[in-house]
C-alpha positions as CSV (number, residue, x, y, z in Angstrom):
1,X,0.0,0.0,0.0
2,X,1.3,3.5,-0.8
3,X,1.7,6.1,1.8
4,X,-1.3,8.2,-0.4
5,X,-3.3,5.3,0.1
6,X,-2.8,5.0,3.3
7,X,-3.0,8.6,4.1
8,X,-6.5,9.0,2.6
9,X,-7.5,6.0,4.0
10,X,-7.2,7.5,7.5
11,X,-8.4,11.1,6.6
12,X,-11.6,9.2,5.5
13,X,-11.8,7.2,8.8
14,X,-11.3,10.5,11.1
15,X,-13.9,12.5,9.2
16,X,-16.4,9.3,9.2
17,X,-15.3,9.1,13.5
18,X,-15.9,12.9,13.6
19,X,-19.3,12.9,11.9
20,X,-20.7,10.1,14.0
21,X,-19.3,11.7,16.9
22,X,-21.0,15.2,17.0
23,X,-24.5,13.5,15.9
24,X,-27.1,14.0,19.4
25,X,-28.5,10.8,20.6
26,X,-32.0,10.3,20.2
27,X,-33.0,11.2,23.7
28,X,-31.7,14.4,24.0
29,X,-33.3,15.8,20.3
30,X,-36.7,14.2,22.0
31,X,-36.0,16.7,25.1
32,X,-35.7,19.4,23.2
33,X,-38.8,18.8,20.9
34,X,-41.0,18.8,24.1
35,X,-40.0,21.9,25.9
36,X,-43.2,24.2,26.0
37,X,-42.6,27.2,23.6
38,X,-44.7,30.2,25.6
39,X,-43.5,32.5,23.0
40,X,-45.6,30.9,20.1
41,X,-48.2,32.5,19.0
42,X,-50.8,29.4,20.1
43,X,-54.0,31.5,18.5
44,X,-53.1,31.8,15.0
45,X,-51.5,28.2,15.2
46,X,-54.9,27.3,15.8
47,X,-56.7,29.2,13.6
48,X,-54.3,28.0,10.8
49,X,-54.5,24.6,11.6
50,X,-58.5,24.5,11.9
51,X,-58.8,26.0,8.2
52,X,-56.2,23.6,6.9
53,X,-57.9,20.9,8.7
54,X,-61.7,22.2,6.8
55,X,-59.7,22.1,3.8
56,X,-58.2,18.6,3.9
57,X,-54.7,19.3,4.4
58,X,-52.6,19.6,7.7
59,X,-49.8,21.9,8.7
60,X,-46.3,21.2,9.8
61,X,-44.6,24.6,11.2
62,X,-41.3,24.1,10.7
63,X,-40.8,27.6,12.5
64,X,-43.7,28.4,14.1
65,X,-45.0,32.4,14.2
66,X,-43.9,34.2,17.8
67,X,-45.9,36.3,19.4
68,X,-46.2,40.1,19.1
69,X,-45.0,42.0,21.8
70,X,-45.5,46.0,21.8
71,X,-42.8,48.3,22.1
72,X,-44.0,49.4,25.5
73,X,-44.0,46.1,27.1
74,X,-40.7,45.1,25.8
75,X,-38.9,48.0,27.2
76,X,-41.1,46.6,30.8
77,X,-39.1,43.2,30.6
């Protein structure tokens, strides 16, 4: 075996190692899916999802609308 042979052969084993290593485990991407989110905006969620469910179709919010906050009660916080 040459030395580029072996060379790449062990570049493509550490990126494969690396890859596999920074990949979360099932659990933990399950936690983070269930956390409540109090800053979506939980009416208009609804509201879309009860006309798409009168059409026939359902929603998937891939990133769901926040609510509105004025200017007055975000300089409160």
């Amino acid at each position: 075996m040459s030395r580029l042979d072996r060379f790449s052969s062990a570049l493509f084993l550490a990126v494969l190692l690396s890859g596999c290593a920074s990949t979360r485990t099932a659990s933990t991407a399950d936690e983070a899916l269930m956390q409540p989110r109090s800053d979506v905006d939980a009416v208009y969620v609804g509201y879309v999802n009860a006309i798409a469910k009168q059409r026939g179709t359902e929603v998937m919010w891939v990133n769901p609308p926040k609510k509105r906050v004025s200017a007055s009660v975000a300089s409160a916080r």
